[in-house]
C-alpha positions, 0 to 999 in steps of 0.5 A, spaced: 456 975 113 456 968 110 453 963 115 461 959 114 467 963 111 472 959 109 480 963 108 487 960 106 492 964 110 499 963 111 499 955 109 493 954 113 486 954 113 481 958 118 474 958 118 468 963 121 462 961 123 456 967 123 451 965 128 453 963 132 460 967 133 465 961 132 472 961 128 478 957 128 484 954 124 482 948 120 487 942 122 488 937 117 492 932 121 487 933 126 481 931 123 485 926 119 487 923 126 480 924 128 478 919 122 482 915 124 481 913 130 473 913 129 474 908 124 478 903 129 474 905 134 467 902 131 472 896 128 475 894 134 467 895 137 464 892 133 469 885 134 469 886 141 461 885 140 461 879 135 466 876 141 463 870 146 461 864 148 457 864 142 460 868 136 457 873 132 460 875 125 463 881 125 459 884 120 451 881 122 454 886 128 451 892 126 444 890 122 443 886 129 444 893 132 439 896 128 434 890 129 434 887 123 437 878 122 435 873 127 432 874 133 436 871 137 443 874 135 439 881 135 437 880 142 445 877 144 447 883 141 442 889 143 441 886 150 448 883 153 454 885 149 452 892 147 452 894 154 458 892 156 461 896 149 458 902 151 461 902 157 467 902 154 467 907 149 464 912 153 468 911 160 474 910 155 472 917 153 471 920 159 477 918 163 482 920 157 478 927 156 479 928 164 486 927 163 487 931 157 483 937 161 489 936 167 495 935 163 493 942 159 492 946 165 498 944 169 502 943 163 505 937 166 504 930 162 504 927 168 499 930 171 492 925 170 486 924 175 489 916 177 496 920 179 493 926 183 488 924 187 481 925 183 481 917 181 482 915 189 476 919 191 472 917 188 474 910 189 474 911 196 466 915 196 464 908 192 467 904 196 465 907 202 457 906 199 458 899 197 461 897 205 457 902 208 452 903 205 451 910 201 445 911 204 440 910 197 445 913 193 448 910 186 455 909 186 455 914 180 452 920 185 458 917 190 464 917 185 461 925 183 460 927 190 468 923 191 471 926 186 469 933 187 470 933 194 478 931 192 478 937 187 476 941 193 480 940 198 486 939 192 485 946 190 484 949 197 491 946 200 495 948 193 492 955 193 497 960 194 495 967 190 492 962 186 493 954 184 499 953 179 501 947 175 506 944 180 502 945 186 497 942 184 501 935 182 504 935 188 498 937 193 495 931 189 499 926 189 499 927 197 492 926 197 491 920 192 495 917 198 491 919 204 484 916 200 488 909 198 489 910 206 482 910 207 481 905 202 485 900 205 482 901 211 474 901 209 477 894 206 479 892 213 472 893 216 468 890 210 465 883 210 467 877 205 461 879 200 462 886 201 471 886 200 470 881 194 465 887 190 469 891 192 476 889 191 472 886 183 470 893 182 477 896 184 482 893 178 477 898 174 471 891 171 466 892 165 464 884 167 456 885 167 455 892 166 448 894 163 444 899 161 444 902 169 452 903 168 450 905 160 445 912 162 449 916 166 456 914 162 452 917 157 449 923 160 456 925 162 459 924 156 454 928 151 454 934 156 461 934 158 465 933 152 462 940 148 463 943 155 470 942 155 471 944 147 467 950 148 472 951 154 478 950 149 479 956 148 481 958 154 484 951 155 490 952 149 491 959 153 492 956 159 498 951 155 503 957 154 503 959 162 499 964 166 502 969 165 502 969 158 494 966 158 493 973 163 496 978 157 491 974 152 485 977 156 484 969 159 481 969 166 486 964 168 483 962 175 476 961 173 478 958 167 482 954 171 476 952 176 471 951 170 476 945 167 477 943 174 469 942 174 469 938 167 475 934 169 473 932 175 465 930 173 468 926 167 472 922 171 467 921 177 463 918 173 467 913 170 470 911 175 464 910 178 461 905 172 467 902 171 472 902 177 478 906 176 481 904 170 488 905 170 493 909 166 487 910 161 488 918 163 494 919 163 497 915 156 491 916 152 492 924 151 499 924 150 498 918 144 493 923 141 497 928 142 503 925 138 498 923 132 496 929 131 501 933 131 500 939 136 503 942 143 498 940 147 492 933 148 487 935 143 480 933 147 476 930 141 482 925 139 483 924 146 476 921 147 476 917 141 484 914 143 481 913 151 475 909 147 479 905 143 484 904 148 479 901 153 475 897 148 481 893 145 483 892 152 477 889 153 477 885 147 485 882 150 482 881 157 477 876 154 482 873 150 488 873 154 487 867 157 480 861 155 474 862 159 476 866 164 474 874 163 480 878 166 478 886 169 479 890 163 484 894 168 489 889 168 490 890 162 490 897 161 495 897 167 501 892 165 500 897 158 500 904 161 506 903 166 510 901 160 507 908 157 509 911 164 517 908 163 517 910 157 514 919 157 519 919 164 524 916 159 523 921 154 521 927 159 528 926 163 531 926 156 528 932 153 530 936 159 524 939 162 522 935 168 515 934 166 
């Protein structure tokens, strides 16, 4: 066998790998899509960088990146801009993988981490750090631990003979309230410092975010976003129901718990570098999806769309209004509610109630 075997075959083309075993259909408006978005997304990148108090042309931005220009320009852009923008692509990333993850395995496009609960445990475990005091853990150990501490305690209370979709959702929701609740009230008891941190990281925030916020982001995102397209098999199965996904050899409660796992970290993470950036999770995928033409949010364009969605927002926030950078979340949520009206509009007409 040749180490890549490539067949056109009923109008499609489909291509196998020898080692290791991998095969699969080649999608051309997939990776068209996927082009696309890369490409806009390094642009939007690139001017987001150039942007500040003291501009930088949008085409010196990527020799400085590598080093070379002047010296100056070369330290604003490595050392204070650069920061800021990975933390937006990659928490883009993230947010909108997760939400890919959620709304496939539950069938639901409704169904994203800020709507079922997983964004709200994290945030009440970080805000719990910050006034409390997270007994020397980092804000991005508190969000996972936040994070998957809500997954857990979703997936046992909607466990009947197994989780399903719409369990999932509704047990979610519920839970999402209980830990604004507790949000709420860790606010309550904060001091002034302490609800002002707080309060400025709730909105969802990439104002003075550094290479701290930079690491584990992109630990996260390298190791979880092959994690989550090795799965992905598994992942389109799980689209067509569990029945179906069953009769198709698809261990569907495992697969269901792995995608949990992958999707939780995700958003974990990024919700603790950021805060809870909203609706990015939830519109992200389904505009990825519509591009590419497909039945299901497809996980790379998901995370390509997520890191443009939260880098051009970023880049409104600090135009929207002189001298006065707004957190990237006000953005994000005047926008994404209009997307929710929107796919709840388009969802009742079709008839199928999400």
């Amino acid at each position: 066998m040749t180490l890549l075997d490539l067949r056109r075959t009923g109008g499609r083309t489909a291509f196998r790998i020898g080692r290791p075993a991998v095969s699969g259909v080649l999608r051309g408006r997939l990776l068209t899509c996927c082009l696309g978005l890369a490409a806009l997304s390094f642009v939007v990148f690139c001017v987001g960088i150039a942007t500040g108090d003291y501009p930088v042309s949008p085409l010196r931005v990527v020799p400085a990146l590598w080093g070379s220009g002047d010296p100056g320009q070369v330290f604003i852009v490595r050392e204070l801009r650069l920061p800021r923008a990975l933390t937006a692509v990659l928490a883009g990333a993230a947010f909108a993988v997760s939400g890919a993850i959620f709304q496939t395995i539950t069938r639901n496009p409704l169904a994203s981490p800020d709507m079922i609960g997983i964004n709200a445990g994290a945030t009440t475990a970080v805000v719990a750090g910050i006034v409390l005091g997270g007994a020397g853990l980092s804000l991005p150990a508190l969000g996972l631990t936040g994070g998957l501490v809500t997954a857990a305690l979703i997936y046992l209370l909607a466990w009947r003979r197994g989780a399903t979709g719409y369990r999932i959702v509704l047990v979610g929701i519920a839970v999402s309230w209980m830990c604004a609740s507790a949000t709420d009230y860790l606010l309550t008891r904060a001091q002034l410092t302490e609800a002002q941190a707080a309060l400025g990281w709730l909105v969802g925030n990439l104002n003075g975010r550094g290479w701290e916020t930079v690491g584990p982001l992109s630990v996260a995102v390298l190791t979880l976003l092959p994690a989550g397209m090795l799965l992905g098999r598994w992942t389109r199965t799980l689209h067509l129901g569990d029945e179906v996904a069953r009769g198709l050899g698809t261990p569907v409660q495992l697969a269901r718990l792995c995608l949990v796992l992958v999707g939780v970290a995700m958003v974990a993470f990024a919700t603790a570098g950021t805060g809870p950036v909203l609706f990015v999770a939830l519109a992200a995928p389904q505009i990825a999806q519509r591009l590419a033409g497909l039945s299901a949010p497809p996980l790379l364009a998901s995370a390509l769309t997520g890191a443009l969605m939260v880098s051009a927002s970023d880049l409104v926030a600090r135009w929207l209004i002189p001298d006065v950078d707004l957190p990237v979340g006000v953005v994000t949520g005047a926008l994404g509610a209009a997307f929710l009206l929107w796919l709840l509009v388009r969802t009742n007409r079709a008839g199928s109630g999400g």
